[in-house]
C-alpha positions as CSV (number, residue, x, y, z in Angstrom):
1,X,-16.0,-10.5,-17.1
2,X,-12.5,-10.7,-15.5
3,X,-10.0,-8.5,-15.9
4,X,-7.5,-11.4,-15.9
5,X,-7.8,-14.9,-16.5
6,X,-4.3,-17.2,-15.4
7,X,-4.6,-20.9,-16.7
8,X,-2.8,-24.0,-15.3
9,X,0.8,-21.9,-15.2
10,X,4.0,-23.7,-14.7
11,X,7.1,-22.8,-14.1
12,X,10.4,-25.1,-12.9
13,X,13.6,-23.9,-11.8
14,X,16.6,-25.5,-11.0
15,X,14.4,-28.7,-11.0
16,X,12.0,-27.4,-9.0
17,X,8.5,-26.5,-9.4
18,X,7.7,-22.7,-9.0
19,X,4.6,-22.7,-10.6
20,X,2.4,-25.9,-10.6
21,X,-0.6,-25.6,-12.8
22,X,-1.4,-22.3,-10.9
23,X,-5.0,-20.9,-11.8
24,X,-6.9,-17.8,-10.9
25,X,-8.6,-15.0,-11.5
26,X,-8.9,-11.1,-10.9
27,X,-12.4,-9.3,-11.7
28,X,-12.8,-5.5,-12.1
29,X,-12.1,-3.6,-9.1
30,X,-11.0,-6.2,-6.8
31,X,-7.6,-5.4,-4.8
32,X,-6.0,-9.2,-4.2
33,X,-3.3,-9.7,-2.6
34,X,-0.6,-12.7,-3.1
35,X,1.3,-14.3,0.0
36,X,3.5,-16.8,0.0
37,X,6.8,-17.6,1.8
38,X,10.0,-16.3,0.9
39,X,11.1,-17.2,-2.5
40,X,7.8,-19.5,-3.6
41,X,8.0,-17.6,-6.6
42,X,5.6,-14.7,-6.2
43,X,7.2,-12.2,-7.5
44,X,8.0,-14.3,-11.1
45,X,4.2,-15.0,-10.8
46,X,3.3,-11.0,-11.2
47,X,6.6,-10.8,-13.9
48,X,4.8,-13.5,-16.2
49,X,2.0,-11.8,-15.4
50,X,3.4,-8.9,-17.2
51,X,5.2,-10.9,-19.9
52,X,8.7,-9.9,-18.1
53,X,9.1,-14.3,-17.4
54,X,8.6,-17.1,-19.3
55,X,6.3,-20.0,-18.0
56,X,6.8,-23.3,-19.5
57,X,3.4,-23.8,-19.6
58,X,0.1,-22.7,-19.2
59,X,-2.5,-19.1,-20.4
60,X,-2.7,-15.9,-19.4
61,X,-5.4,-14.0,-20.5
62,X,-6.6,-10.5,-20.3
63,X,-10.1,-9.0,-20.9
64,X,-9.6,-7.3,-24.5
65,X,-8.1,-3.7,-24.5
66,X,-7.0,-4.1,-20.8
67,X,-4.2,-2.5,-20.1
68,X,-1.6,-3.7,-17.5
69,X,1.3,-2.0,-15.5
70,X,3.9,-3.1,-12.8
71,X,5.3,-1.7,-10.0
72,X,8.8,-3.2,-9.4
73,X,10.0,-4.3,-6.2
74,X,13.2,-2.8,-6.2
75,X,13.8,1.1,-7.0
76,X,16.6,1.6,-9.8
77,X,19.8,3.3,-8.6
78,X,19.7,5.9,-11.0
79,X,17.2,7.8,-12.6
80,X,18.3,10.4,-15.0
81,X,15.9,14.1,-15.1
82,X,13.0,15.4,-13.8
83,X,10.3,13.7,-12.6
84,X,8.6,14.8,-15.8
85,X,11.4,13.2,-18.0
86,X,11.0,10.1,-16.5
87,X,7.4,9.6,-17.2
88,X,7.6,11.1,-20.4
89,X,10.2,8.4,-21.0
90,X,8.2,5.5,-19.4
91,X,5.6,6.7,-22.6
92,X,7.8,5.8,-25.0
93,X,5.4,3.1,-26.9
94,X,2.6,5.0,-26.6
95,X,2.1,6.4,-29.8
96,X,1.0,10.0,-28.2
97,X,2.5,13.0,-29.2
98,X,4.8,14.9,-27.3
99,X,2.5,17.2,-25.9
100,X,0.3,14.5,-25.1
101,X,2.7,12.8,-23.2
102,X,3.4,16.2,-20.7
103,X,-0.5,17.1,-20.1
104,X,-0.5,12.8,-19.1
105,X,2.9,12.9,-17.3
106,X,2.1,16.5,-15.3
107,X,-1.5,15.1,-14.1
108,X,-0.1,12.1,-13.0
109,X,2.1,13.6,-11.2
110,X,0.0,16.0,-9.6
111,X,-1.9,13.4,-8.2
112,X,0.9,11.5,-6.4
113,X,2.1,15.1,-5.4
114,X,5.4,15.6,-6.9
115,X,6.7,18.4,-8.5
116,X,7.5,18.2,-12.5
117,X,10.7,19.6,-12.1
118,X,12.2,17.9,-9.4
119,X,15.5,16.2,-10.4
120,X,14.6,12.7,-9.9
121,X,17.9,11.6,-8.7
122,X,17.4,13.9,-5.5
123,X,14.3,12.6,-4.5
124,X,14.1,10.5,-1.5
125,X,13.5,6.9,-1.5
126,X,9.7,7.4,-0.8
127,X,9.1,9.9,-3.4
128,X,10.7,7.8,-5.8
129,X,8.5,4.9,-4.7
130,X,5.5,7.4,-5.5
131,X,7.4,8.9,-8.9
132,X,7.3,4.9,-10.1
133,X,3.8,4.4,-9.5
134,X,3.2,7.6,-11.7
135,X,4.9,5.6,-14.4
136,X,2.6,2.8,-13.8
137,X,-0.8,4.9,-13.3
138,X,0.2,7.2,-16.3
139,X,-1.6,5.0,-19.2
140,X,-4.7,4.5,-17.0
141,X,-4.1,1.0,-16.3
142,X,-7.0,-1.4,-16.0
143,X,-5.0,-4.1,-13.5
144,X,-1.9,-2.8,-11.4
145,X,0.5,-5.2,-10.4
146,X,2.6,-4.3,-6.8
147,X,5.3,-6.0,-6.0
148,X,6.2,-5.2,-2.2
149,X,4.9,-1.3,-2.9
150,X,5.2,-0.5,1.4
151,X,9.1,-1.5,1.0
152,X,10.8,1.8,2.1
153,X,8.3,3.9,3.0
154,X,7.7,5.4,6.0
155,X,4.4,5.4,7.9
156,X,2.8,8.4,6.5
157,X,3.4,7.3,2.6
158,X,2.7,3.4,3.3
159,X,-1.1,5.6,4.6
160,X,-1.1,7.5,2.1
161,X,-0.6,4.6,-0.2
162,X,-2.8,2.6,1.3
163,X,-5.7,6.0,0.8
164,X,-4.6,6.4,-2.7
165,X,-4.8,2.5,-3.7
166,X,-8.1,2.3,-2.3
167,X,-9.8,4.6,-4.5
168,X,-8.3,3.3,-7.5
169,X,-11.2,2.5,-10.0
170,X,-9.0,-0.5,-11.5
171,X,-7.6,-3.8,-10.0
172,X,-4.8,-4.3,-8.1
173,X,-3.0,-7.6,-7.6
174,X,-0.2,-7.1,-5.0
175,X,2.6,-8.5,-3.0
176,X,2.8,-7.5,0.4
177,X,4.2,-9.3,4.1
178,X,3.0,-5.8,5.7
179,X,-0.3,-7.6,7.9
180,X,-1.8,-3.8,8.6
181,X,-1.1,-2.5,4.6
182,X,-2.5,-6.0,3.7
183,X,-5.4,-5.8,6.2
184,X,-6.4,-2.1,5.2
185,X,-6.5,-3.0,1.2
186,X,-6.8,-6.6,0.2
187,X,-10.3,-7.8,-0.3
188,X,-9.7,-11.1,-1.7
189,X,-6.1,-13.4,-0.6
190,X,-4.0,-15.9,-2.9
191,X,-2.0,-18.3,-1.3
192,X,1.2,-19.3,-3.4
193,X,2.4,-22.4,-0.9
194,X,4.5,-25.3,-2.4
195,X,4.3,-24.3,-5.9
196,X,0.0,-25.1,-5.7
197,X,-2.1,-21.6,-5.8
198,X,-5.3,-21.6,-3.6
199,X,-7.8,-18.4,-3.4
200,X,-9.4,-17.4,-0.4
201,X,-12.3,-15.1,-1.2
202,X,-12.1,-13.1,2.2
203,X,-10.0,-10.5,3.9
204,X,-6.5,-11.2,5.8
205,X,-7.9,-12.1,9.3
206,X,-10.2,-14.8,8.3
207,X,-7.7,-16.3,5.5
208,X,-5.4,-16.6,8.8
209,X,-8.4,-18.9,9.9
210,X,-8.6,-20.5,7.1
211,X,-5.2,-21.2,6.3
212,X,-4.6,-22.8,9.6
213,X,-7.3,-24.7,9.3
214,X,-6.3,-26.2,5.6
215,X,-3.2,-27.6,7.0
216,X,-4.6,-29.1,9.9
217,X,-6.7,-30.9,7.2
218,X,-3.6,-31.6,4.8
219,X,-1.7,-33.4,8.1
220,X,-4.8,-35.3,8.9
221,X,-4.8,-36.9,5.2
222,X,-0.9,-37.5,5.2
223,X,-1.5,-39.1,8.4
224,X,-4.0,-41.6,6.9
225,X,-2.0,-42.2,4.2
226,X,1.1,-42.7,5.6
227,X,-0.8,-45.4,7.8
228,X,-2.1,-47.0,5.0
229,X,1.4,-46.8,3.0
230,X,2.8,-48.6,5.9
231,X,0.1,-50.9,6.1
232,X,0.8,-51.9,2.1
233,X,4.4,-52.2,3.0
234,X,3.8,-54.6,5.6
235,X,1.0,-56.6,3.5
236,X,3.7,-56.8,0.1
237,X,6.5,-57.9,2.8
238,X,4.7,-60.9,4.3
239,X,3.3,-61.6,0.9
240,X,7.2,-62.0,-0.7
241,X,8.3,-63.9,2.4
242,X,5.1,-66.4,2.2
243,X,5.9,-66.5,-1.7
244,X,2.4,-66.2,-2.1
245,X,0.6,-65.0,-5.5
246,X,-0.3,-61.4,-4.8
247,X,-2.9,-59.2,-5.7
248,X,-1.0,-57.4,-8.7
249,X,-3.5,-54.2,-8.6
250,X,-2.7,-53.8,-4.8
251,X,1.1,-53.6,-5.9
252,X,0.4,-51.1,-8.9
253,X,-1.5,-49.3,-5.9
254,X,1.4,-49.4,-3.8
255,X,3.9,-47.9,-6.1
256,X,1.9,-44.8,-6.9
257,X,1.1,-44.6,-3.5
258,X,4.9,-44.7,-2.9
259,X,5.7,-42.1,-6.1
260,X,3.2,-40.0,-4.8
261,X,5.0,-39.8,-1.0
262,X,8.2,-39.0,-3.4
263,X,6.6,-36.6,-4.8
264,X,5.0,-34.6,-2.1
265,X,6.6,-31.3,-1.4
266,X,6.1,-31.1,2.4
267,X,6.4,-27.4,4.5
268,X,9.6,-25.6,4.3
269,X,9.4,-25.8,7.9
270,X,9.2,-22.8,10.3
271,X,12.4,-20.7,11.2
272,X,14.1,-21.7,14.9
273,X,16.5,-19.7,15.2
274,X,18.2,-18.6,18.8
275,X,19.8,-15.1,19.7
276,X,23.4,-15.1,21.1
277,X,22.7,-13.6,24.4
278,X,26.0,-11.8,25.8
279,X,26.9,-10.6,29.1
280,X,24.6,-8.1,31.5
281,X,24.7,-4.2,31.2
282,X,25.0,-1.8,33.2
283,X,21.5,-0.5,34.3
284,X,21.3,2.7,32.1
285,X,22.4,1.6,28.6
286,X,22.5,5.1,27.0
287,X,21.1,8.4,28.3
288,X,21.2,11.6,26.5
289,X,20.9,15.3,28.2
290,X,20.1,18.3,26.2
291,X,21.9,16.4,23.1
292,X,21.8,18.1,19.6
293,X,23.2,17.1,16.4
294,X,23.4,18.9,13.0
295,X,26.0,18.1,9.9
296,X,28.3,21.3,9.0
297,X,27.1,23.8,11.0
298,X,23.5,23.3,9.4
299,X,19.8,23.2,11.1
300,X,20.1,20.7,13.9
301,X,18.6,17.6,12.8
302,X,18.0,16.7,16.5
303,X,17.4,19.0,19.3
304,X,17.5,19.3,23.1
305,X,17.6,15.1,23.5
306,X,16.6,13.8,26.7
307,X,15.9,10.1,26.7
308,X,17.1,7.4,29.1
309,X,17.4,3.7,27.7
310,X,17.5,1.1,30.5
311,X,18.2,-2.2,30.5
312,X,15.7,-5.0,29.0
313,X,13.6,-1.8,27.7
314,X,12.2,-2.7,23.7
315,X,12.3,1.1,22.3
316,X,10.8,1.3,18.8
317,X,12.1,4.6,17.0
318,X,8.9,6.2,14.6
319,X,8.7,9.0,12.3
320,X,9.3,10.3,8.4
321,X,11.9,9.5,6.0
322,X,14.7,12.1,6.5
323,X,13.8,13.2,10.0
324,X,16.9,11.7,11.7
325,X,15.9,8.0,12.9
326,X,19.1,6.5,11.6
327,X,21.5,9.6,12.9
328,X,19.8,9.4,16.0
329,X,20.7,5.3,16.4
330,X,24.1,6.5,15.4
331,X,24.4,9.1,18.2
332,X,23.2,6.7,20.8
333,X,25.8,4.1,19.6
334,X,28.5,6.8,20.3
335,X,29.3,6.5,16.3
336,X,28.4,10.3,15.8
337,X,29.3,12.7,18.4
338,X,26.8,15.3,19.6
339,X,27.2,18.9,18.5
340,X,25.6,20.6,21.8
341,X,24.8,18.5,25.1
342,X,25.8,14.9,26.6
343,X,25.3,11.2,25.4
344,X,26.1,9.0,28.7
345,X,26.8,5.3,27.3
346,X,26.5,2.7,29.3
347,X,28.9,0.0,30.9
348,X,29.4,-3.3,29.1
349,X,27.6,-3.0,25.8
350,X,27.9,-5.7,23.3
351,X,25.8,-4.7,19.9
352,X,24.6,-6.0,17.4
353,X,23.8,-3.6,14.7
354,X,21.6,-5.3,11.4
355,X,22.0,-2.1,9.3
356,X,26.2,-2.6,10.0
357,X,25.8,-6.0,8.1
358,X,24.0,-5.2,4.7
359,X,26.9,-3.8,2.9
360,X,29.0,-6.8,4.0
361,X,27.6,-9.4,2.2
362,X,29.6,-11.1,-0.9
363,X,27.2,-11.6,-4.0
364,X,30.0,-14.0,-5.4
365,X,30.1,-16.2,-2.4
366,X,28.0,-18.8,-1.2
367,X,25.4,-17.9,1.8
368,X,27.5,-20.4,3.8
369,X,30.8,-18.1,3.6
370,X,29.0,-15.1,3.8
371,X,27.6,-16.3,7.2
372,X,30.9,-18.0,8.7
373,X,33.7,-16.1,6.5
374,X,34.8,-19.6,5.5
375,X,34.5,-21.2,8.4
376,X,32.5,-24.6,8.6
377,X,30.6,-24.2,12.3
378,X,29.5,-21.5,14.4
379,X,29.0,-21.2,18.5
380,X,25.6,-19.9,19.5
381,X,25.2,-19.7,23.2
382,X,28.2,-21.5,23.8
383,X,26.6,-24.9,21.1
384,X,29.7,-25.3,18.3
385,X,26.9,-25.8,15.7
386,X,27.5,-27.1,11.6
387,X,27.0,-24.0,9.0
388,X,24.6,-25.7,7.6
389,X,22.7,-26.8,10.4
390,X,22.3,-23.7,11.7
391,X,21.4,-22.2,8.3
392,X,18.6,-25.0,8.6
393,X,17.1,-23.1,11.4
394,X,16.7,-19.8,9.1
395,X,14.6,-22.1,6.2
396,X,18.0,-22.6,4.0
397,X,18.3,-25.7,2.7
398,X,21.7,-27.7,2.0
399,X,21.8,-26.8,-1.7
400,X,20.7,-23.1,-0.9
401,X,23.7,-22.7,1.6
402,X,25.9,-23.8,-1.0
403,X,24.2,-21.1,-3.6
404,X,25.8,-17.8,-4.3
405,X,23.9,-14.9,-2.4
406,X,23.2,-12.9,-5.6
407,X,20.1,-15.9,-7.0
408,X,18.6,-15.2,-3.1
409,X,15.4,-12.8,-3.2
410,X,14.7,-10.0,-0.9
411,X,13.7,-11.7,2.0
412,X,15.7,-14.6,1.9
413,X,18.7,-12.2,2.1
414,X,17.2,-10.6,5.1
415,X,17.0,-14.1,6.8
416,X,20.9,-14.5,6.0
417,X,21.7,-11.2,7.3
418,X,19.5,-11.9,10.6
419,X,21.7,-15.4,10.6
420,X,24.6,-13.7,10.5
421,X,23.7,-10.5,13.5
422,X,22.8,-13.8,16.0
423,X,26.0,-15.7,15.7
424,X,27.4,-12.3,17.0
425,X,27.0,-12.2,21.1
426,X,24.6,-9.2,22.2
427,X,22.9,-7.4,24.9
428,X,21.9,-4.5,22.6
429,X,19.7,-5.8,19.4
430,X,19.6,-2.7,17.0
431,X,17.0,-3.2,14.2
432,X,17.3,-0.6,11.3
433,X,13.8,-1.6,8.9
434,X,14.1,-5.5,9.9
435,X,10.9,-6.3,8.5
436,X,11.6,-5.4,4.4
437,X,10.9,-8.5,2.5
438,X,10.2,-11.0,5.5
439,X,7.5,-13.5,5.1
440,X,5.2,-13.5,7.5
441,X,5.8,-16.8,9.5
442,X,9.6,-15.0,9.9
443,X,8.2,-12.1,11.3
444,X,6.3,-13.6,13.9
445,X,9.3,-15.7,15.0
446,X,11.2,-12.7,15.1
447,X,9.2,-11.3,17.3
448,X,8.8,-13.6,19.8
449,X,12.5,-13.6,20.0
450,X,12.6,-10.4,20.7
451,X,9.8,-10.5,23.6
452,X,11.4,-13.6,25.1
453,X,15.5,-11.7,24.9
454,X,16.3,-10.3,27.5
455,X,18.7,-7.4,26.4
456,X,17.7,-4.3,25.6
457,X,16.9,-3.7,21.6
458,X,16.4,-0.9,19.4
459,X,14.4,-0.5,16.2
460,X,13.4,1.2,13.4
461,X,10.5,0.2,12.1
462,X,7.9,1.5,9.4
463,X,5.8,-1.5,9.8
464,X,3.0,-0.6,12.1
465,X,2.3,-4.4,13.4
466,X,5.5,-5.3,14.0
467,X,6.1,-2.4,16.6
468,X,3.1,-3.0,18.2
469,X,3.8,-6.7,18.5
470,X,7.6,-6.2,19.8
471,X,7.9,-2.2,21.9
472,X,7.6,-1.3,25.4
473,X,7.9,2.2,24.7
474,X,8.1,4.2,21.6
475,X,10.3,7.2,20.7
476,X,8.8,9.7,18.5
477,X,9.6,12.7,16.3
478,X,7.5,15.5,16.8
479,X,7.8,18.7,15.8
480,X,11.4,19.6,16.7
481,X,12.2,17.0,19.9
482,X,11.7,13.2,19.9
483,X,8.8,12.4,22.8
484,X,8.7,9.2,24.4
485,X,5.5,7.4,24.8
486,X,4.4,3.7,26.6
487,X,3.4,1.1,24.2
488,X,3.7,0.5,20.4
489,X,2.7,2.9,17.3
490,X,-1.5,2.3,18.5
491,X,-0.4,3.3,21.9
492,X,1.0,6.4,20.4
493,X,-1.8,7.0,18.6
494,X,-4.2,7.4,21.3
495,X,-1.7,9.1,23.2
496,X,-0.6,11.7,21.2
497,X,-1.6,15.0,21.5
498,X,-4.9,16.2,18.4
499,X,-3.8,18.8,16.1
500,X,-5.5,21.9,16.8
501,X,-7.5,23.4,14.0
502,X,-5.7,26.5,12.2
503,X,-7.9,29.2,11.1
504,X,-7.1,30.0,7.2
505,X,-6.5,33.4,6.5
506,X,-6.2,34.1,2.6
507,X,-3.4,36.2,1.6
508,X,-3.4,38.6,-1.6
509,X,-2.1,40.9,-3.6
510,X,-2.6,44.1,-5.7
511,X,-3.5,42.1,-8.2
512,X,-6.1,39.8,-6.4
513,X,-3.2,36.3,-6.9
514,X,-2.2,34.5,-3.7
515,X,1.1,36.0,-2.6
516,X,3.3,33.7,-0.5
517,X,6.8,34.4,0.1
518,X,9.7,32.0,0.8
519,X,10.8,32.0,4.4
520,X,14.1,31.1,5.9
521,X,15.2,28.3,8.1
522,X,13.8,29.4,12.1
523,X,15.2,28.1,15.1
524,X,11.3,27.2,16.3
525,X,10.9,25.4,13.5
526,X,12.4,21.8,13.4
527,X,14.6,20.9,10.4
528,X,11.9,18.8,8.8
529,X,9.2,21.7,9.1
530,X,11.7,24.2,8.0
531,X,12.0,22.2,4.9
532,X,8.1,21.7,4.4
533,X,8.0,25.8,4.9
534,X,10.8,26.2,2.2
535,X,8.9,23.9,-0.4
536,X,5.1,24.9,-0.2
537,X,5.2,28.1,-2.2
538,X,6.6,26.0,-5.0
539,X,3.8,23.9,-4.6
540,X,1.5,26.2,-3.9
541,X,2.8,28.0,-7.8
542,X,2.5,25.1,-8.9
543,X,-1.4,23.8,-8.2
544,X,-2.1,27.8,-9.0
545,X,-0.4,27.4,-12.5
546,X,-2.3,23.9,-13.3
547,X,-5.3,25.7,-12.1
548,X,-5.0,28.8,-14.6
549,X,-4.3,25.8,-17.4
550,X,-7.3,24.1,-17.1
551,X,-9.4,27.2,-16.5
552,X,-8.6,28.2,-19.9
553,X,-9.1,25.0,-21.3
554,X,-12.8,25.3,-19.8
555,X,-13.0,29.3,-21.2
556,X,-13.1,27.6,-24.8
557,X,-16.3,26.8,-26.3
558,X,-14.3,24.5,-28.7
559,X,-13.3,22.3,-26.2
560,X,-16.6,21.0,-25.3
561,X,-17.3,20.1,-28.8
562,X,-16.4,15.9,-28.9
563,X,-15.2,16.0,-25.3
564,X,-17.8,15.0,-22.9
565,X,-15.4,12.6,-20.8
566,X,-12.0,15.0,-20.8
567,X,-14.4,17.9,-20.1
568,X,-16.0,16.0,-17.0
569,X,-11.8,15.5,-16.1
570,X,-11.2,18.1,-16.2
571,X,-13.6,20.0,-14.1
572,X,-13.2,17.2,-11.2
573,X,-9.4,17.8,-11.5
574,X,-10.6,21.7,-10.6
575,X,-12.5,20.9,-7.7
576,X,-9.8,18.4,-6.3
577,X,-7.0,21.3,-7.1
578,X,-9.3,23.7,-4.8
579,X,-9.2,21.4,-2.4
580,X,-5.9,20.8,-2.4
581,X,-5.1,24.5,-2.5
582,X,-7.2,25.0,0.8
583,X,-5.1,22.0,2.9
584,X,-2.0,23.5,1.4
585,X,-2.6,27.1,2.7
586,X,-3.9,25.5,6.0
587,X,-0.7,23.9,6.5
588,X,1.5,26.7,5.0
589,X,-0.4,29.2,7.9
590,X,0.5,26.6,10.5
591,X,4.2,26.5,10.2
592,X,4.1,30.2,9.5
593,X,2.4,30.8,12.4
594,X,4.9,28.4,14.3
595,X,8.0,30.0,13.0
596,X,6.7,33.2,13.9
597,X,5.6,32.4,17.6
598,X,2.2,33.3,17.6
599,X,1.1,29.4,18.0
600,X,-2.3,28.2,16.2
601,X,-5.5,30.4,16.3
């Protein structure tokens, strides 16, 4: 029986059909994902879904005693506590007692591997990402709705997401534009196009097939009727000018055959837009030697740079959240000076900065003035083009360039902002997370722009495809440098050195306990390790004290009495806390060993 059941939903906005009898399904265990273009209206789909929207018409059913949670798209600016407090909190209508709601809460988070007492509020965007889906996993939730849950994340968590959501026992309807996140988890696709739902029971690659084949199909009928609308037109013209009795079916025909060309609701059309090429550099657009950075005297984020961008190279920048991708853009941009060593910039640079522009734009005014500052025309390689033509060319209509940014979604914001970087003239593209929120047919336009331009361009990029598609070389952070390697994040992969196996040495006590001390910041450690080192005895404490819980729990001979399932919990949860334990102490010996020299065994 499925898990969810949606009936002939509709939904109008504005006039404007959203939802048009929309009908689907989701059975147990299946992990579908939703695509659409931007602003079709997925994410209100998954929010009525959830009873968050209203539909004007329409059912949606769920199997009985199915519970559903949501991951939101966007992560709230503030959240107050520790991570504890915050799933407690997300418990409120539970009806469990307190202490029910802490065992829930700490196992939870235990297995998205964050700390309890964390303060929420310092956690990075990622772990945040991670402390939400706690909230959503913590009442065991029989269908998980994700709404753009790789937004943010760098390209260790989107795996480690992408691991963790594939063993989830539940379903999983999700919204993603990430092609290898989508292509790794989705075993079943829904295509919201035009307000009309369609289901494609197959994986990403063939539903590309398939969808391309459909509107093939759909042309080929509006051809033939178009041709036989224009044949009618002709036959009810000659028939008036004739004055002729006519065939009163055949015009009853021809007016629904004319409401119905009224009525279709054709392809938004696909994105055209041109770059603003500027002016040639100087060969060597940015070199650094021996170049370090650090903030107040602190571990140097970057050490000992030496990297040479030349002209017309496509550098894609990979690596963690909070290991210096962004400082280092700013260092080559000559907007942060460095601490030790040399940055050489070159001659003649005209850039073009995406990250510059998101705090710029107005929510009050219209996406026209946002883009132009008030003016009515733009020139893009040297064309004096209309606002709103060119706005055409990033799939905004008349009326949407006349609407106030703050109605726009994710990604159509995105296309305004990438608007608004090419009416700037640039030989230096610098992308900082471009693809957030993009639809899919924008993405592949944007990058065959950035093939065919022939400046030199810059990004930063957690989406594996879309550096693949768009590098010539990638820069990454390693250890404590940034290595250079040819080809896209694949390339890298085959490229990049295996990690040598570390021999685990078990370290005790007197009194037979794991003893591991804190250890201090080391220059052969790089700031990121040094971090790692500084937080593993906490959780190392941590798993030890969960351990000791549960063990007790299992010393009990009352606890097995009425408790067959939490007992069989329980002990997997101590055999996956041993296992975690060991890769823990593995990694906690590696970095020790590091800091101390001594290199892996």
């Amino acid at each position: 029986m499925a898990i969810l059941t949606v009936n002939n939903i509709s939904l109008t906005f504005g006039g404007y059909p959203i939802l048009d009898n929309a009908s689907f399904v989701v059975e147990p265990g299946e992990k579908v994902c939703l695509v659409g273009r931007n602003g079709t209206g997925k994410s209100t789909l998954l929010k009525i879904i959830s009873g968050m929207v209203s539909k004007d018409s329409g059912d949606v059913n769920l199997q009985a005693g199915a519970k559903v949670s949501m991951l939101p798209q966007d992560v709230p600016e503030t959240l107050n506590g520790s991570c504890l407090d915050v799933i407690i909190d997300s418990m409120e209508q539970s009806g469990l007692t307190y202490a029910e709601k802490e065992h829930a809460a700490k196992e939870v988070l235990s297995r998205v591997e964050l700390h309890a007492d964390f303060a929420a509020a310092a956690l990075s965007g990622g772990q945040k990402r991670r402390l939400l889906l706690a909230g959503a996993l913590v009442i065991e939730p029989d269908l998980l709705l994700l709404d753009e849950p790789s937004n943010h994340l760098d390209i260790d968590s989107i795996k480690w997401l992408e691991g963790f959501m594939s063993k989830f026992r539940g379903a999983i309807l999700f919204v993603s534009h990430d092609r290898a996140f989508i292509r790794s988890l989705a075993t079943r696709m829904l295509d919201l196009d035009r307000g009309a739902l369609k289901s494609f029971a197959c994986r990403y690659d063939e539903f590309l097939v398939k969808k391309e084949q459909f509107l093939q199909d759909e042309q080929k009928q509006w051809e033939r009727f178009d041709k036989k609308l224009a044949e009618e037109e002709v036959w009810i013209r000659k028939g008036i000018q004739a004055r002729r009795t006519r065939n009163e079916g055949r015009v009853r025909s021809l007016i629904k055959m004319r409401n119905e060309l009224s009525e279709r609701q054709t392809l938004t059309g696909t994105s055209k837009f041109e770059i603003n090429v500027g002016d040639r550099t100087s060969k060597k657009v940015v070199e650094t030697l021996d170049a370090s950075f650090c903030y107040d005297g602190e571990t140097d984020i970057l050490q000992n740079l030496n990297l040479t961008l030349y002209r017309g190279e496509k550098v894609g920048i990979i690596g963690n959240n909070g290991c210096g991708k962004t400082t280092l853009l700013k260092l080559l941009l000559g907007k942060l000076m460095p601490t030790k060593g040399v940055v050489n910039i070159g001659e003649n640079l005209q850039i073009a900065y995406l990250d510059q522009l998101r705090a710029t734009l107005d929510e009050k005014k219209t996406v026209a003035q946002n883009l132009a500052d008030g003016s009515d025309s733009v020139v893009v390689n040297g064309q004096v083009k209309h606002v709103i033509s060119y706005l055409r060319d990033f799939l905004f209509s008349s009326k949407r360039a006349n609407s106030p940014v703050w109605i726009l979604s994710g990604g159509e914001r995105n296309r305004l902002l990438l608007a608004k970087l090419f009416t700037k003239k640039a030989n230096v593209l610098v992308f900082d997370e471009p693809t957030n929120d993009l639809d899919t047919e924008t993405l592949e336009l944007l990058e065959d722009k950035i093939n065919s331009f022939e400046g030199t361009v810059l990004i930063v990029s957690h989406d594996r495809e879309f550096i693949n598609n768009t590098v010539t070389s990638s820069w990454v952070f390693e250890d404590d440098t940034v290595t250079s390697y040819a080809g896209g994040y694949d390339d890298w992969q085959k490229q990049r050195k295996p990690v040598e196996p570390v021999k685990v040495v078990k370290i005790v006590n007197d009194e037979g306990k794991r003893d591991v001390k804190r250890v201090k910041n080391s220059k052969k450690l790089s700031y990121m390790q040094a971090r790692e080192l500084d937080e593993l005895p906490l959780k190392i404490e941590t798993l030890e004290t969960e351990q000791s819980e549960l063990l007790k729990k299992l010393d009990d001979p009352a606890f097995f009495i009425d408790n067959a399932d939490e007992v069989t919990n329980v002990s997997s949860r101590l055999e996956s806390i041993e296992a975690e334990l060991m890769d823990v102490l593995e990694r906690w010996e590696a970095l020790e060993s590091l800091k101390d020299g001594k290199g892996s065994d």
